[in-house]
N, C-alpha and C positions, 0 to 999 in steps of 0.2 A: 306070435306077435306081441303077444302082453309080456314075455319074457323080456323079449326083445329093448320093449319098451321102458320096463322097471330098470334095468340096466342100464341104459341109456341115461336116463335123471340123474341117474349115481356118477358116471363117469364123464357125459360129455355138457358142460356147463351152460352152455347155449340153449342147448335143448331145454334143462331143469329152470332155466329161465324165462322160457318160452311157457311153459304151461303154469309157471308161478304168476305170471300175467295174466294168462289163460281165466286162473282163480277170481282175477279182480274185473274180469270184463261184465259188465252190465247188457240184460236183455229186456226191452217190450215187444206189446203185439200191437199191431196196428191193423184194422179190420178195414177190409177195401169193400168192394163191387162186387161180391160174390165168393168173398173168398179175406185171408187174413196172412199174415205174413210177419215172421219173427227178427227183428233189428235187431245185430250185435254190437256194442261198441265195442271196437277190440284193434285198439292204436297199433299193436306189434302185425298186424296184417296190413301196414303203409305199404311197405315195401312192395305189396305183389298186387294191393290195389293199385299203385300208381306206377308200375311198375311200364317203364318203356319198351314195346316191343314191335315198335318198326325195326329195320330188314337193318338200317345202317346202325342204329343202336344194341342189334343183338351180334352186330360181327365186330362191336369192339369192346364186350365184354367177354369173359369168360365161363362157359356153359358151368353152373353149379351142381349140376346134376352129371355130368363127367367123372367118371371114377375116382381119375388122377385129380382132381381137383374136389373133390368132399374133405369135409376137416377133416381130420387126424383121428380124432374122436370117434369119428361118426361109422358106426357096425350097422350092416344089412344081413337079413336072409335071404339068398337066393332063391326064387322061384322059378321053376322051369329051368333051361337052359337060357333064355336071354335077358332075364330080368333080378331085379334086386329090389327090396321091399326096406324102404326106410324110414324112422320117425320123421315128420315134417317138425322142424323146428320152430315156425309161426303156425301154430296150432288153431283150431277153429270150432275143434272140439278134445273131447277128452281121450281120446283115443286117433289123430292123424296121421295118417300115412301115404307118402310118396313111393310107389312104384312103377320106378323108372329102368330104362330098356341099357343091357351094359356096354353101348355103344351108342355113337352120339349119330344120331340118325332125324332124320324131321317128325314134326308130331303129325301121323296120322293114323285113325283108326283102319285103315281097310286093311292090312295085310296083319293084324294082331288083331282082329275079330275075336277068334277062336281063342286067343290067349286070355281074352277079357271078359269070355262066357265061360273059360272053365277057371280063370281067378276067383268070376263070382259069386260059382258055385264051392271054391275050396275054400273061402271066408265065410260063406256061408253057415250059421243061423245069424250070426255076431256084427258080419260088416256088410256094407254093399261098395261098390266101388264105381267111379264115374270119372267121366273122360269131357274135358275140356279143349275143343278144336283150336287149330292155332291164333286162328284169327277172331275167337270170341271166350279168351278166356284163361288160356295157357299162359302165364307166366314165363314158361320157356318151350319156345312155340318150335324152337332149333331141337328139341332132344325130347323124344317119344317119352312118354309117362302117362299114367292112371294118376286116381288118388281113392284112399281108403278110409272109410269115416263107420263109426256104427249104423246098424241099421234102423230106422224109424225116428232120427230125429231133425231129416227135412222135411220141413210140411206135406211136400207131396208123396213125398212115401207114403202117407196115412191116406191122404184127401185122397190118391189114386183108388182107394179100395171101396171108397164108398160110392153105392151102385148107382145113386140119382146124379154122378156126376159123370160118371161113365158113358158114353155114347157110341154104338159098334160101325165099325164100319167096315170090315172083311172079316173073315177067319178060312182057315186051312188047315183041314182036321183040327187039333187040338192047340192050335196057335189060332189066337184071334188080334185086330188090333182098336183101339178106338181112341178117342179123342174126349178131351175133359172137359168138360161146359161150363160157360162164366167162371173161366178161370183167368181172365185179364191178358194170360200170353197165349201164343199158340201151343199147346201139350199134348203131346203124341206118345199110347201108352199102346206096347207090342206083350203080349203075354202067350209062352208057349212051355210042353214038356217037350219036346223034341231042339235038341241045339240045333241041329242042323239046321231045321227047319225057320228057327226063331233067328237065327243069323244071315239064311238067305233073304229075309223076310225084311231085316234092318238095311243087306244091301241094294235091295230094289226098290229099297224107302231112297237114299241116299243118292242113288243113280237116279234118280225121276227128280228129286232136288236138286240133283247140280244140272241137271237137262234143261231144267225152268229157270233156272240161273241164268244159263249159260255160256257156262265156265269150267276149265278143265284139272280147277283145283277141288280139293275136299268141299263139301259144301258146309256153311255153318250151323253145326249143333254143338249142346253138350246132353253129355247120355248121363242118364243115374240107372244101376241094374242091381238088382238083387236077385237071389236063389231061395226059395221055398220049396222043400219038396214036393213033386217036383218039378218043379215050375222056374223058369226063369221069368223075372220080371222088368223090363228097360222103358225105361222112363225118357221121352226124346223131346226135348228141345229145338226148333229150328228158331235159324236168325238170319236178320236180315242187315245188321251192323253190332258191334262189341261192343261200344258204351256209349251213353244216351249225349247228346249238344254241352248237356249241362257239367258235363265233366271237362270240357274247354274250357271252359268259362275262364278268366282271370281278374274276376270282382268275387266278392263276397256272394253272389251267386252260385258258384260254383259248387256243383256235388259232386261228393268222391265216392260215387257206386260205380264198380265195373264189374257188371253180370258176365256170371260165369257159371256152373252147373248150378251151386250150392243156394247164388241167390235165385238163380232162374225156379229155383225151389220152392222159395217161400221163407228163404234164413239167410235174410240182405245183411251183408258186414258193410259197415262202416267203421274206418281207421281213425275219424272227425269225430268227437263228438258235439260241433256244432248239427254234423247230418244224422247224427242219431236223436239230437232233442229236435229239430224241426219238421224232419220228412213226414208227411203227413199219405193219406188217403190218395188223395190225388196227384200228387208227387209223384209217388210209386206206383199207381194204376200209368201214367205218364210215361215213364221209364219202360216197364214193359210193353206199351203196344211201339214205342218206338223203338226197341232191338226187338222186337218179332214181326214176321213176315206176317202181311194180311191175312184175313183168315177163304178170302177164294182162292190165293195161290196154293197154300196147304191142301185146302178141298181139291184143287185141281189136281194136284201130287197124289194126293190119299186114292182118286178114281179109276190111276191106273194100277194101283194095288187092288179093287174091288171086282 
């Protein structure tokens, strides 16, 4: 993938422009309720924060992620038989990658489970990889894809490991799962050495979420997972809508956050830099309890996992 990626700069100019921007984006921290969370300014990520992804807007573009229609430029490694691993061109970090399914199929994790615990165990020590549900997140919510970032540099990678934030709530042999405390959103942390195990584990999470829904579509999360040997690690987001009142807005009110894995993180981009010098504490504590679901619906989910 770094082959991949150094070649790419050289040959496809888009891309080598993408992370030259990359260079000039500005970060703070801003310390919330329990917790602190990393602001990007980073103008070249417009397009997929504000990016339109209702049902009539996505049937009269044309999917980007479509073989037949990738620039010219743009070279993948195939992974497995149905996937292809490519540089994301609006870059978020220093190493981004899209990998997307080689047919144009809707985004959903249940039937590439298995595809997405042994991806991130085969990037493993280097990346972890995370998954963005259609309706909270995905940019192209018509054609299945992951996304690949190094490993440990969303907040919650880190804050997940430390034990005073940890809270248990099941385990099964050697997979346990629990919940993050004063963490501002609802955060569901699944850890196991057994795939199988840690996979059935995500889908009885997911079936009890859309049963409390319910609704007979995917239900809303975004996953963050990593591999330790030998441990898989999935970091779960539930949600209860994609972006907060204040991204309607059409006054100078208006913020351009639309949580998706990376900010549900703790690493909010902002395309604005009016919403990177103002968002404050409460702003962002704000935003997240508004796209997460209460924390008795979760408790009620989590019980019949226990």
């Amino acid at each position: 993938m770094r082959s991949l990626l150094h070649g790419q700069k050289k040959s496809w100019p888009s891309l080598a422009n993408g992370y030259a921007a990359l260079n000039q984006v500005r970060q703070r921290e801003v310390t919330c309720n329990g917790f602190n969370v990393t602001l990007q300014f980073n103008p070249g990520r417009m397009t997929s924060t504000a990016a339109r992804v209702d049902a009539e807007s996505i049937k009269r573009r044309s999917c980007f992620l479509c073989v037949e229609n990738l620039p010219p430029e743009q070279e993948g490694i195939l992974w497995g038989e149905d996937f292809v691993i490519l540089c994301n061109p609006a870059p978020i970090f220093d190493r981004h990658f899209t990998v997307a399914h080689l047919t144009h199929r809707p985004q959903i994790i249940g039937p590439f489970l298995w595809q997405f615990l042994s991806l991130a165990r085969d990037i493993s020590p280097e990346f972890s990889i995370f998954y963005n549900g259609p309706r909270c997140g995905a940019s192209a919510p018509d054609h299945m894809h992951f996304q690949v970032c190094p490993t440990g540099l969303i907040p919650v990678e880190r804050e997940a490991l430390q034990p005073d934030r940890r809270s248990p709530v099941a385990s099964s042999g050697k997979t346990g799962i629990f919940t993050l405390k004063d963490y501002g959103r609802e955060t569901v942390l699944l850890e196991g050495s057994d795939s199988e195990v840690v996979g059935t584990m995500l889908v009885k999470f997911l079936q009890s979420l859309q049963a409390g829904a319910g609704t007979t579509e995917e239900p809303m999360v975004n996953i963050l997972s990593s591999f330790s040997e030998p441990m898989w690690r999935l970091i779960i987001f539930p949600r209860k809508k994609h972006r907060p009142e204040a991204f309607f807005r059409t006054d100078e009110s208006r913020i351009l956050v639309s949580p998706a894995a990376v900010d549900m993180g703790g690493f909010i981009i902002t395309p604005s830099e009016k919403d990177f010098t103002s968002l404050n504490a409460k702003t962002i504590e704000e935003i997240f309890s508004e796209v997460s679901p209460d924390h008795a619906i979760i408790h009620r989910v989590l019980e019949t996992l226990s």
